[in-house]
C-alpha positions, -999 to 999 in steps of 0.1 A, spaced: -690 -390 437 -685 -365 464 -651 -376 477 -643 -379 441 -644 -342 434 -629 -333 472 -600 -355 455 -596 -338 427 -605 -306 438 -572 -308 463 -551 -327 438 -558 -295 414 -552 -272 445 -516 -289 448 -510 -284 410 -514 -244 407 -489 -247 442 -466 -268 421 -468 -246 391 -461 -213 409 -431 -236 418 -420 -244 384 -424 -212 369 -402 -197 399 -378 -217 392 -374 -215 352 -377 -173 357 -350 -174 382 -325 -195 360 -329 -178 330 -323 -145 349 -291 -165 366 -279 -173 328 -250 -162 313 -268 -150 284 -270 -115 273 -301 -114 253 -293 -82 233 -256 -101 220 -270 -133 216 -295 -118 191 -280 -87 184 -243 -90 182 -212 -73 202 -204 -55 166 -238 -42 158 -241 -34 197 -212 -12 191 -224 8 162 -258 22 182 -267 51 204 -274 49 239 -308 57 232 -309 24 207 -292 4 235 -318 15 261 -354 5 240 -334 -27 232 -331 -34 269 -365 -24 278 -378 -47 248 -359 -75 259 -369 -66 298 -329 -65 309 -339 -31 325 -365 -39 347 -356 -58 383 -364 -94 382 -388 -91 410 -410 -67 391 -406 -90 357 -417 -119 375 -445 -107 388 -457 -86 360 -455 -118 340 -472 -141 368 -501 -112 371 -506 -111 335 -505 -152 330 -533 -156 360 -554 -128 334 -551 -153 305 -521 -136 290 -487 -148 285 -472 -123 268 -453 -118 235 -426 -141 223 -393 -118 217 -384 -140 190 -411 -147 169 -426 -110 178 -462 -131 181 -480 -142 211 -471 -168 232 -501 -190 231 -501 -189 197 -466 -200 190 -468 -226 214 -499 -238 199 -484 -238 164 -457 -258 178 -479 -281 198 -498 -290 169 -467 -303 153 -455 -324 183 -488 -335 196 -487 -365 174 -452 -374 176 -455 -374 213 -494 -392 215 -479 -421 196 -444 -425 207 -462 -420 245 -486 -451 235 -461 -469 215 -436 -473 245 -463 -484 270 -475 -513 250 -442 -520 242 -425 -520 271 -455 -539 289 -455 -565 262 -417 -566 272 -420 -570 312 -445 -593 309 -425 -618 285 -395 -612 308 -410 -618 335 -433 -648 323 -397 -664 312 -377 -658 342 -338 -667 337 -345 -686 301 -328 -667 271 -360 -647 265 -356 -630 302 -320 -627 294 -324 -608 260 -349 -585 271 -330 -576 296 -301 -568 277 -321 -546 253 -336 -527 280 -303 -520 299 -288 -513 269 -314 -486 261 -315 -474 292 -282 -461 294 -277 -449 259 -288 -415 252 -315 -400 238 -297 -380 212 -273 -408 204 -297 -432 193 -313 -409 174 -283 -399 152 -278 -440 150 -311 -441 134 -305 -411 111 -274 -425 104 -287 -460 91 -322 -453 80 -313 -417 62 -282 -417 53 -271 -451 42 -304 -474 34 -320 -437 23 -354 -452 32 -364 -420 55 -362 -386 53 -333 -370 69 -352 -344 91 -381 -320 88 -417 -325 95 -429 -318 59 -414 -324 28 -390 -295 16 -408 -271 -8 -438 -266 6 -468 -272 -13 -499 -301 -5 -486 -322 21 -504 -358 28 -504 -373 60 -480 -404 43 -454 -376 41 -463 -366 73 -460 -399 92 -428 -407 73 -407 -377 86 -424 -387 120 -414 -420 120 -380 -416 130 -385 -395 161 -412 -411 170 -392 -449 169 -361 -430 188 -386 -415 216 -407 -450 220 -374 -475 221 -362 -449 251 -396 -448 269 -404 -485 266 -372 -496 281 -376 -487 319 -411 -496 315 -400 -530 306 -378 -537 334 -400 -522 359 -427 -547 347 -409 -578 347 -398 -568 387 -436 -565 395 -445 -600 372 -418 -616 390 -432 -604 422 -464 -618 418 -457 -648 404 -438 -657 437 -469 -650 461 -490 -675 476 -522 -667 460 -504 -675 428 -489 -707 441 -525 -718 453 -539 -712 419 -509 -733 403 -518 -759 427 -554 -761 423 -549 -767 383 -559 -732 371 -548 -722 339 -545 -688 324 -526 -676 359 -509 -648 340 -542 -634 324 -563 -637 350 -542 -629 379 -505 -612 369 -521 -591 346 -546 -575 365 -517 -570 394 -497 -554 365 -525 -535 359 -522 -504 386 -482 -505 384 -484 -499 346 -509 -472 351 -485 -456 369 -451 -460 345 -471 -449 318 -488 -412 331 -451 -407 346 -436 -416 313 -451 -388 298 -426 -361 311 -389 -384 298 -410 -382 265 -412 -343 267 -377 -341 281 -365 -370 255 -384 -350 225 -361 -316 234 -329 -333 221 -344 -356 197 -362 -326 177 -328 -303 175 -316 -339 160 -341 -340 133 -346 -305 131 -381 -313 140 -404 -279 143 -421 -292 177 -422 -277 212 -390 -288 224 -372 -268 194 -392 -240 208 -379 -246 243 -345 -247 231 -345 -218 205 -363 -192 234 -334 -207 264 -307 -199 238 -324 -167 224 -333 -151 261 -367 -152 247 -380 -150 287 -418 -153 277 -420 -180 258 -394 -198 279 -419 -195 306 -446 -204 286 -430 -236 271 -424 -245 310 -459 -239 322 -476 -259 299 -452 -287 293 -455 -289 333 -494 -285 333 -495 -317 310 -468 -337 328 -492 -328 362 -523 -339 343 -509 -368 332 -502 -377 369 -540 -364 377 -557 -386 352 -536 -417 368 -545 -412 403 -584 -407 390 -577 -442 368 -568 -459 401 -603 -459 422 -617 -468 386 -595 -499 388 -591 -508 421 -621 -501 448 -599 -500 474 -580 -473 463 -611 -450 456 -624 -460 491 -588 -452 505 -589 -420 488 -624 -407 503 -612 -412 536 -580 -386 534 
């Protein structure tokens, strides 16, 4: 239990180093962007028509006044105090617009993420399993088909077929238009698309990354002693179990394509979740939010990673015993 906690302990230590990192690196490309905050929002035409006094509490609202070094670390001081700031945009705090957000993704993401990993293990395995017979074959297809189709494409495919012409699905939204009492039917339904688009992306590389490490351990020795002493069930009790720790790992690193994947597949279905956020505060110059999209988003991707390493000595002995010892 003791070298469990020095584990984690240092594996949190290495995740505040690699979210100073992150956070360094979003601030200093959206202070390298093109972007002028006050005519992206404003407008060149309304800029025009104002006094230099107008101008200049403009540019200290949107911060274009201040040197980047002393935004940066006003904003890092503030965050380590619990505070990250007030969106420009929304003209509300941070933290509570990306919670708002959050709370409309958080599903979408949670089932796409577990949709794809049982899908894509199902996948492997059966590829695997059927090595060069016309399952192997077709699987594979589907999975390098998917792999190198994009995320936004496949998503207007879907709107295209299951909105527009069958006219099954809703065309976009998370709630019905209108407002009013909405049920969680209506709610799963205007998920259902995003969440299909975001799972056949994630499930494909997890797929084909399976059936390499089925393949793998079908073809060692410990597997061609079991076949020869008449054992049956080889691929339950052995390949899957093997599988296990690989899978582990393909699905906790999964999580951050599904966050990336959700950016573009939310503008597509004009989906109210974090990655319309993301997009709305890089286009807006909207710095604090920006940031704050970027430090959580990379806080859960880091967890993710966390929870799989902590998984591993639950697994596999060897690896907590290998772990102890660093």
């Amino acid at each position: 239990m003791k070298h469990r906690l020095k584990f984690t302990i240092k594996k949190l230590f290495r995740m505040a180093l690699l979210l100073l990192g992150v956070s360094l690196t979003a601030f200093l490309l959206m202070d390298a962007s093109p972007l002028d905050p006050l005519q992206t929002n404003i407008g060149q035409a309304a800029l025009g028509t104002m006094s230099p006094e107008q101008i200049a509490r403009l540019e200290a609202y949107w911060g274009v006044d201040a040197p980047a070094t002393e935004r940066y670390l006003g904003w890092l001081g503030d965050v380590l105090r619990g505070d990250f700031g007030l969106s420009l945009l929304y003209r509300r705090p941070v933290l509570e617009v990306i919670g708002q957000r959050v709370s409309g993704s958080q599903g979408l993401l949670v089932c796409a993420w577990i949709l794809s990993g049982a899908l894509g293990l199902a996948l492997g395995v059966a590829a695997g399993a059927s090595r060069g017979w016309w399952p192997d074959r077709l699987i594979r297809g589907y999975c390098l088909t998917v792999s190198s189709t994009p995320a936004f494409w496949l998503a207007l495919l879907l709107l295209m077929v299951f909105a527009v012409w069958l006219k099954v699905l809703p065309i976009g939204l998370s709630v019905p238009i209108g407002g009013g009492q909405v049920t969680l039917l209506e709610r799963l339904r205007h998920a259902l698309l995003p969440g299909l688009t975001l799972s056949i992306t994630g499930a494909a590389n997890i797929a084909l990354h399976t059936r390499e490490k089925v393949i793998d351990v079908l073809d060692s020795d410990y597997i061609l002693f079991a076949r020869a002493r008449g054992e049956r069930h080889i691929l339950r009790r052995h390949v899957l179990r093997n599988v296990a720790l690989p899978a582990i790992t393909l699905q906790f690193a999964s999580i951050g394509e599904l966050i990336g994947g959700s950016v573009l597949v939310e503008q597509v279905f004009s989906y109210p979740g974090l990655g319309q956020a993301a997009v709305a505060a890089g286009l807006g110059g909207d710095m604090p939010l920006l940031l704050g999209v970027t430090l959580i988003t990379a806080a859960i991707v880091f967890g993710g990673n966390l929870a799989a390493d902590l998984l591993y000595g639950v697994i596999d002995p060897r690896i907590r015993r290998g772990a102890a010892r660093e």
